[in-house]
N, C-alpha and C positions, 0 to 999 in steps of 0.2 A: 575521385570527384570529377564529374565532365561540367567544366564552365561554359557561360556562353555570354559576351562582353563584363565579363567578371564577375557573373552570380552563378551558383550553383543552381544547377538544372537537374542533374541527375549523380546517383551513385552504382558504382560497381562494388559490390559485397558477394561473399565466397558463395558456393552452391548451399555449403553447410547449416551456413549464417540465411540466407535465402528460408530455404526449408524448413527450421525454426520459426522464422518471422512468420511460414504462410500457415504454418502447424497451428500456432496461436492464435491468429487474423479467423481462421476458422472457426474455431474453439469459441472465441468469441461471438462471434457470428451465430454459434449454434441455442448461445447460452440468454441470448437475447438483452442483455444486460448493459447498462452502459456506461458497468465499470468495471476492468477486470485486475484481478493483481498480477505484477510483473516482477519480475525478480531485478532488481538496482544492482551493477556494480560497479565499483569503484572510490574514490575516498571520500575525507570526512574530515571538515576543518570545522573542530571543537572550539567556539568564541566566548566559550564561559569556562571558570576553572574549572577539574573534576569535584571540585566541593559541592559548585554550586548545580552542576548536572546531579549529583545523586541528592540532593534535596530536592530538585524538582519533580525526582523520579518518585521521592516516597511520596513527594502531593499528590500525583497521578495515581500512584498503586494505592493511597486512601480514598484518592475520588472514587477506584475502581471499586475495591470493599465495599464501599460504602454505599453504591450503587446497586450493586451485588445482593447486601444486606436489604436494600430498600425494594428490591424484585422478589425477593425472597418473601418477605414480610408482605408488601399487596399478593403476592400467588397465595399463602397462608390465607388473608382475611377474606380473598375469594372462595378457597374451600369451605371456610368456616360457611359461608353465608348461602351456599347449597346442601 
């Protein structure tokens, strides 16, 4: 990190790390979008017990079904109706 009166101005990052970054900045660029998915890493401070993450997992994976189910059902009552 280069400072300048104590704030960060600028960073030196490896060739590697560079080259990725512009790979993607591209990528982006090309795809016109403006949003693109990045791959996250590093940790994960869980604030709820593991009981209470996999119930909240199954409300989502029934919202999902269930949404699922209800796409399903209007694409059907559209074929019907042609």
């Amino acid at each position: 990190m280069i400072t300048q009166h104590g704030r960060e101005r600028a960073t030196l990052i490896g060739t590697q790390e560079y080259q990725e970054l512009s790979r993607k900045a591209r990528a982006f660029e090309r795809t016109g979008r403006k949003t693109m998915r990045f791959k996250l890493e590093g940790s994960l401070e869980l604030c709820c017990s593991p009981e209470e993450l996999m119930e909240e997992m199954r409300k989502i994976r029934a919202m999902w079904a269930e949404s699922i189910h209800r796409s399903s059902a209007e694409l059907a009552r559209e074929l019907a109706r042609e």
